[in-house]
C-alpha positions as a Markdown table, in Angstrom:
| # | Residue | x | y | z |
|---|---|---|---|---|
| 1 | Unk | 24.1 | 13.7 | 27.8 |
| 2 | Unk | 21.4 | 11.8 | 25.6 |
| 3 | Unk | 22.5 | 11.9 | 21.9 |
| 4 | Unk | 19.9 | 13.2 | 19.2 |
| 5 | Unk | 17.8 | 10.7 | 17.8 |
| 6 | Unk | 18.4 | 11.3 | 14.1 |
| 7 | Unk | 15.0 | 11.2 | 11.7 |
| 8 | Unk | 13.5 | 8.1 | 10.0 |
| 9 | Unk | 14.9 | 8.3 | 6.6 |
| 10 | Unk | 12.3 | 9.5 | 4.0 |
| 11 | Unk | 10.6 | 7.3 | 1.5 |
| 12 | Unk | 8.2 | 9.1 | -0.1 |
| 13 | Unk | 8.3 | 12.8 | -1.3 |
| 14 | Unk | 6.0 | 14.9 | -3.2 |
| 15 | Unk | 5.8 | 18.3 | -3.9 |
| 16 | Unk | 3.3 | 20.3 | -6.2 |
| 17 | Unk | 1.7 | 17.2 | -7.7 |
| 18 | Unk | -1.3 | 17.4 | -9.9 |
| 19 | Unk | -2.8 | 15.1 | -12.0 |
| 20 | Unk | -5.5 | 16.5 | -14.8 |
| 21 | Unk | -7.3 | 13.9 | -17.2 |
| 22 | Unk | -8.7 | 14.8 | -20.2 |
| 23 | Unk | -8.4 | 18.6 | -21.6 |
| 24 | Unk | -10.9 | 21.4 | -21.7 |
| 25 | Unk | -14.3 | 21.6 | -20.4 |
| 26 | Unk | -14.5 | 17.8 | -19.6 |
| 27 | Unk | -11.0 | 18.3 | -17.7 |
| 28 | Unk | -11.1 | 16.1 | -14.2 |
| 29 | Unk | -8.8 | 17.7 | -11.7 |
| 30 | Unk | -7.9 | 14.4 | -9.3 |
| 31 | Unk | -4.9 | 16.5 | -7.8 |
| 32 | Unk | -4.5 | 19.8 | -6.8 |
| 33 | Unk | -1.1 | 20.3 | -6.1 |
| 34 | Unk | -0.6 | 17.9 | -3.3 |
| 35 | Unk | 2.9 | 17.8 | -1.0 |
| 36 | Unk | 3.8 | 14.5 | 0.8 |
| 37 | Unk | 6.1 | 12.9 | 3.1 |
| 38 | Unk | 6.5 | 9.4 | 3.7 |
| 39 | Unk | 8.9 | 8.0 | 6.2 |
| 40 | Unk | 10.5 | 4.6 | 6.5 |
| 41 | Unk | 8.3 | 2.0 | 8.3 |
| 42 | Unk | 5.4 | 4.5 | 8.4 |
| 43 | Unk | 1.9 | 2.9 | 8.7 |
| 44 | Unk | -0.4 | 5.9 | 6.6 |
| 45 | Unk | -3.7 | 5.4 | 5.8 |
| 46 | Unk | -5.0 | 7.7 | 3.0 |
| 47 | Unk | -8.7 | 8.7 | 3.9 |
| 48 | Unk | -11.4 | 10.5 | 1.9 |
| 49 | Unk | -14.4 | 10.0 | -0.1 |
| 50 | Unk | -15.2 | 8.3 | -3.6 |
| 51 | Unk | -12.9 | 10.9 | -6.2 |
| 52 | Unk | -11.3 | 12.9 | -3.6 |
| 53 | Unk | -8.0 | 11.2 | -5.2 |
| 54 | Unk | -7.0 | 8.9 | -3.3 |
| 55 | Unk | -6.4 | 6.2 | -5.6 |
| 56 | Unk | -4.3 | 8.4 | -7.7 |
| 57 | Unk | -1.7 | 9.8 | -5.4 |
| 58 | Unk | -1.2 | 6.1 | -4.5 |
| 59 | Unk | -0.8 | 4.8 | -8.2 |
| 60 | Unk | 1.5 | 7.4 | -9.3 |
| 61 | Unk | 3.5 | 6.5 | -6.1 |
| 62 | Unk | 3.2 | 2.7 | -6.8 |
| 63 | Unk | 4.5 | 3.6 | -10.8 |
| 64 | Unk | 1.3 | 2.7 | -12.0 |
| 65 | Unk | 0.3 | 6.4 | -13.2 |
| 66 | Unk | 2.1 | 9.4 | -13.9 |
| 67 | Unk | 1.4 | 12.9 | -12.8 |
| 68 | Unk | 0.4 | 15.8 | -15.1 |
| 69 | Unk | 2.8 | 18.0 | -13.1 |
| 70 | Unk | 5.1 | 18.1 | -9.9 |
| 71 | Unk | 7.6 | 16.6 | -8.6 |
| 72 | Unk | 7.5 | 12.6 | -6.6 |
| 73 | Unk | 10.5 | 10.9 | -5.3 |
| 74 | Unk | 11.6 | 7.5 | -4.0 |
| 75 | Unk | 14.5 | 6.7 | -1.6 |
| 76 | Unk | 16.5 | 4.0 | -1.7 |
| 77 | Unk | 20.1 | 3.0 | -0.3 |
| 78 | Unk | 20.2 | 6.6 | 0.1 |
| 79 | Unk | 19.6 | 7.2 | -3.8 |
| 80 | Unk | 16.5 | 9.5 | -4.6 |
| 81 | Unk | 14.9 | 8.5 | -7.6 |
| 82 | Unk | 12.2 | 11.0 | -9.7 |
| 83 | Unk | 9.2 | 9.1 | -10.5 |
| 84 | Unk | 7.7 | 11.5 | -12.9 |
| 85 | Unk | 8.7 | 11.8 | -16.2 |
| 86 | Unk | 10.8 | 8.1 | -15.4 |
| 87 | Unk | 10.9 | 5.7 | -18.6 |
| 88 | Unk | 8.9 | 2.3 | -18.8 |
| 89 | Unk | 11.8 | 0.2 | -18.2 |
| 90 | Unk | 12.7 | 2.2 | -14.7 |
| 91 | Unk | 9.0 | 1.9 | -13.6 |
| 92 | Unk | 8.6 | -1.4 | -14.4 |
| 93 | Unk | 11.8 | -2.5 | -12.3 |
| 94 | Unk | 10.5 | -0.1 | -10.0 |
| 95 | Unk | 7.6 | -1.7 | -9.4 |
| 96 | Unk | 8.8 | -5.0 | -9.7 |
| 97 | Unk | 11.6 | -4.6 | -7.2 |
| 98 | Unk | 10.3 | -2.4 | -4.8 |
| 99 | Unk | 6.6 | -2.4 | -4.1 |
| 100 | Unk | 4.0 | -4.5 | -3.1 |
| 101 | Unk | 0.1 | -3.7 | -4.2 |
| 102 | Unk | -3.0 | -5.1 | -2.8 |
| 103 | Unk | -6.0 | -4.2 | -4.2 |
| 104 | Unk | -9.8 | -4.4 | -3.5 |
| 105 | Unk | -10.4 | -7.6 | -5.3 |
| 106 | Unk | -7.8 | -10.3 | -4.7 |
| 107 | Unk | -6.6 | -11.0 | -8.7 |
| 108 | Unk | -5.5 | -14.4 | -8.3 |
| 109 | Unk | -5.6 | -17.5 | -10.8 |
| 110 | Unk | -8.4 | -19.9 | -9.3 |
| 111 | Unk | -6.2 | -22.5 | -10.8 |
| 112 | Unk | -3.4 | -22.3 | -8.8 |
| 113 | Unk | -2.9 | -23.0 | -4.9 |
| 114 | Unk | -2.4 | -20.4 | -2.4 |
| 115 | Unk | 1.3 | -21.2 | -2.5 |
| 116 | Unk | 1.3 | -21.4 | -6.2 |
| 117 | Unk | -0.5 | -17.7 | -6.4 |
| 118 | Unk | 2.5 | -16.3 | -4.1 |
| 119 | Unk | 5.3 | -18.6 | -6.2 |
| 120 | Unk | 4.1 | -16.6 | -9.2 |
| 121 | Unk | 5.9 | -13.3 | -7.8 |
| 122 | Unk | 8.8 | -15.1 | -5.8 |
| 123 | Unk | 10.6 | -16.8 | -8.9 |
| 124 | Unk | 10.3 | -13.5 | -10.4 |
| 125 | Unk | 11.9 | -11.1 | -7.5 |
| 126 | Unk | 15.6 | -10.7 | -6.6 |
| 127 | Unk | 15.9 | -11.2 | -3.0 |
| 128 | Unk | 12.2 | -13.6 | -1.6 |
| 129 | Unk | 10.8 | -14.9 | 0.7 |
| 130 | Unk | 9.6 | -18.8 | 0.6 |
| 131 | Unk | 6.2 | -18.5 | -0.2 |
| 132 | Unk | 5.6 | -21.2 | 2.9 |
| 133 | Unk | 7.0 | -18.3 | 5.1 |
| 134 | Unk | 5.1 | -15.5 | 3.4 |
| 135 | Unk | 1.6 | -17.2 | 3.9 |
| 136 | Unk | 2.8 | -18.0 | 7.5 |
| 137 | Unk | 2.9 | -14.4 | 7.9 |
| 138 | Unk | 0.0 | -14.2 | 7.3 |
| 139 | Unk | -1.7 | -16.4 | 9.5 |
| 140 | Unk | -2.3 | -19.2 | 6.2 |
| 141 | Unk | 0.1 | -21.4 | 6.8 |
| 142 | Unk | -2.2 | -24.4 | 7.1 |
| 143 | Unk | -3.8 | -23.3 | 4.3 |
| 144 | Unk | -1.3 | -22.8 | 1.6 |
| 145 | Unk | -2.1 | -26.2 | -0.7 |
| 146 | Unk | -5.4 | -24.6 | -0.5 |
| 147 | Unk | -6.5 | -23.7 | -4.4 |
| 148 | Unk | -8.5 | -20.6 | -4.6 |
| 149 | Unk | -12.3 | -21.8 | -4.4 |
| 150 | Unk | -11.7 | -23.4 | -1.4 |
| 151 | Unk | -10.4 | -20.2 | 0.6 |
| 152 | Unk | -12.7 | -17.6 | 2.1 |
| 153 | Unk | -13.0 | -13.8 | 1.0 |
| 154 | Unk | -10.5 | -12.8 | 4.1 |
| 155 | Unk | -8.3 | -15.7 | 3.1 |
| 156 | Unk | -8.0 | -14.9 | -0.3 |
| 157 | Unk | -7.2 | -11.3 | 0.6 |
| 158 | Unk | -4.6 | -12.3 | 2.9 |
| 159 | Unk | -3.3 | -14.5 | 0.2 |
| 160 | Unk | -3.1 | -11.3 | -1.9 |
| 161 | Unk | -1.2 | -10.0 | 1.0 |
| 162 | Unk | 1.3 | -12.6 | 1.1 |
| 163 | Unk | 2.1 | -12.2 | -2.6 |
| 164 | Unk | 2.5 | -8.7 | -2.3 |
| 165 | Unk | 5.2 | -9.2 | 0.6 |
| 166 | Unk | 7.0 | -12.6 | -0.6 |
| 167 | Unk | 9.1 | -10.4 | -3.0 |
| 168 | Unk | 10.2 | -8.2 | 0.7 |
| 169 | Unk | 9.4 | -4.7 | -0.8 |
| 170 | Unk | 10.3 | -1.0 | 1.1 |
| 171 | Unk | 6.3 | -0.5 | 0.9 |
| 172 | Unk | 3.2 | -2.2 | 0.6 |
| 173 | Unk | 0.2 | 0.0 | -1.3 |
| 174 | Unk | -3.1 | -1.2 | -0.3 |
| 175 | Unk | -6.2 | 0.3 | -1.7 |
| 176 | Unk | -9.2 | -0.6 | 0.2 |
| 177 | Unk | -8.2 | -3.9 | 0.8 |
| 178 | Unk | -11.2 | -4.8 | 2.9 |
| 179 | Unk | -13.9 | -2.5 | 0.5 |
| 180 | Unk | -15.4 | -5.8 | -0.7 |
| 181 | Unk | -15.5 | -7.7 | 3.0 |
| 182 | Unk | -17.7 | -7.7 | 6.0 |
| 183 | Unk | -16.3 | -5.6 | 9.3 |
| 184 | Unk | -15.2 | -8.8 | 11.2 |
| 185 | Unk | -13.3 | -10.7 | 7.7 |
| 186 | Unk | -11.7 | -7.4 | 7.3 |
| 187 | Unk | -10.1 | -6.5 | 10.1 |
| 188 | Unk | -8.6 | -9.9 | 10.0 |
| 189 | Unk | -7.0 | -8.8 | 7.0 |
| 190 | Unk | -5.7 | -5.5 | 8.6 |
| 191 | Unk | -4.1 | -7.6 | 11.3 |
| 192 | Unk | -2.5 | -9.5 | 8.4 |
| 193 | Unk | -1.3 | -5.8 | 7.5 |
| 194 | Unk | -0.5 | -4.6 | 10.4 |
| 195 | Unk | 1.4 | -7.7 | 11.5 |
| 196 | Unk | 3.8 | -7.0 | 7.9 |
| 197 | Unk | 4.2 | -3.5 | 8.9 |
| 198 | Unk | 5.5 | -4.1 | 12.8 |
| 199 | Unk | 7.3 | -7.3 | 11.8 |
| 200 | Unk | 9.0 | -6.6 | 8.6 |
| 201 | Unk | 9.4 | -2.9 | 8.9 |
| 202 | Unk | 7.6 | -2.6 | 5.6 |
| 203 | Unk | 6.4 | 1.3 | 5.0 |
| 204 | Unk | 2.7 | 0.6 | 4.3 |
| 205 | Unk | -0.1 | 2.9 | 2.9 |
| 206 | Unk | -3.9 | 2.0 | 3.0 |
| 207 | Unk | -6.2 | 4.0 | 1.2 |
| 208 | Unk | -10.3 | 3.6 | 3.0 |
| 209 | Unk | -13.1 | 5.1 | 2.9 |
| 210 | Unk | -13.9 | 3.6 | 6.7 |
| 211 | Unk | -13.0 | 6.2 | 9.0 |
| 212 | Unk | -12.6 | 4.0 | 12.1 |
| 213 | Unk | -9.4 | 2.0 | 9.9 |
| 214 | Unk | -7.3 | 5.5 | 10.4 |
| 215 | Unk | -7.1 | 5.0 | 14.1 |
| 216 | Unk | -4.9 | 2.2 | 13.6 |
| 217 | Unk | -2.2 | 4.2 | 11.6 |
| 218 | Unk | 0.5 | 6.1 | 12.5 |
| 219 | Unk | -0.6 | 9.2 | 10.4 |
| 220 | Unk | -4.1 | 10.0 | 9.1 |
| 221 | Unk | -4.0 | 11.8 | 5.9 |
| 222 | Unk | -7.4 | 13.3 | 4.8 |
| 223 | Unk | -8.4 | 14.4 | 1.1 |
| 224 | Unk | -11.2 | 16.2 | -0.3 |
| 225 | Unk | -11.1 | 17.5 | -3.9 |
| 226 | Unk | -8.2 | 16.4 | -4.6 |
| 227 | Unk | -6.1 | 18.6 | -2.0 |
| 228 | Unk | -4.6 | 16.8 | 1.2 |
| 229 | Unk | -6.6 | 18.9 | 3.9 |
| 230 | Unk | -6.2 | 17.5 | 7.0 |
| 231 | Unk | -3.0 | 15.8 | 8.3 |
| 232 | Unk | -3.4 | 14.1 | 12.0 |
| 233 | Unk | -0.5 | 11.8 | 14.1 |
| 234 | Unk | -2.2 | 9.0 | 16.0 |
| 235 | Unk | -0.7 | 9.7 | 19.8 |
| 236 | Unk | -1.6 | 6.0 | 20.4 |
| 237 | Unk | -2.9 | 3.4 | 17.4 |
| 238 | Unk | -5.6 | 1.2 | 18.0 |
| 239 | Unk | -5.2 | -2.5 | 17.2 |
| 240 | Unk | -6.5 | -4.0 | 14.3 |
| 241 | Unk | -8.4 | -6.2 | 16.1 |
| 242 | Unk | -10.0 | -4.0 | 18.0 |
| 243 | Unk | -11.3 | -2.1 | 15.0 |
| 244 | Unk | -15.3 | -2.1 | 14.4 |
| 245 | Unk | -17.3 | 0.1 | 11.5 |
């Protein structure tokens, strides 16, 4: 008799969340009572137009912005953890510890090599990675003494990539992390992301705008007006690299 495959543990759970800024008649709504779950080694891409609030489930996930009300958790070692309403301190270490962030624009010091940008994050985190190995992963490894100027917009990206990972976070937020590259640079960074996600395991969220990028996720989450409305499972996931918008 087969035995029961148990569930993938959960990473990620939200319920009622809502996030308001500002008071009154001026009052933006950027959540409307949104309920999530994440599970470990999920690839999720977050899709929806300009202010449909993307950007804000993500942060207040990531601990970089707190909800007005609801309730989001984080799993870990079997420990569930309430993000809202958590202290400084907690969401610092949080974010510190635990999560990796790539952004739209890359945020590294032109000063510094490729190596040097990742080292920044490795002598701070508990358990790294070498950042020669990180960059590797990334497909940089002949690149990493590099400095900044002298790498391309895709390389620089994935160097963003490879500090995000060196520290070995549970997730990896990326919030359009191609937005400011062509189609063809861009899904060379995917495949950098996609690469982290089926190597290391790494739950991974991607917030775009690009509607073709959601075929190559597990699950396609869909928001409008601040409200998840459409939820779709990706029966088979299209390779990055064969990605075109």
């Amino acid at each position: 008799m087969d035995t029961p495959t148990a569930d993938p543990p959960l990473v990620f759970t939200a319920r009622g969340l809502t996030k308001v800024y500002g008071a009154g008649d001026t009052a933006v709504h950027a959540l409307r009572g949104v309920d999530l779950d994440i599970v470990r080694g999920e690839f999720v891409v977050l899709l929806g137009a300009s202010g449909s609030g993307k950007s804000t489930l993500l942060n207040i996930l990531g601990g970089l912005d707190s909800a007005t009300s609801g309730s989001a958790c984080w799993t870990h070692g079997g420990d569930t953890h309430e993000l809202i309403g958590a202290g400084d301190a907690e969401l610092t270490r949080y974010r510190r510890e635990h999560v990796g962030f790539v952004f739209q624009f890359y945020n590294l010091i032109p000063s510094l090599t490729a190596r040097e940008n990742v080292a920044l994050v490795t002598d701070l985190a508990e358990h790294p990675m070498k950042p020669e190995d990180a960059l590797a992963l990334v497909g940089l490894g002949e690149r990493q003494d590099h400095f900044v100027s002298q790498l391309s917009g895709g390389e620089q990206q994935r160097v963003a990539i490879a500090r995000a990972i060196a520290k070995q976070p549970e997730v990896l937020l990326c919030d359009e992390p191609t937005g400011a590259l062509d189609c063809a640079t861009g899904v060379m960074v995917l495949q950098a992301i996609e690469h982290v996600n089926r190597t290391l395991g790494t739950t991974t969220i991607v917030i775009t705008h690009n509607a073709p990028i959601a075929d190559m996720a597990d699950r396609v989450l869909r928001l409008a007006d601040g409200r998840i409305v459409e939820t779709r499972v990706n029966p088979h996931k299209v390779a990055a690299s064969s990605l075109n918008w």
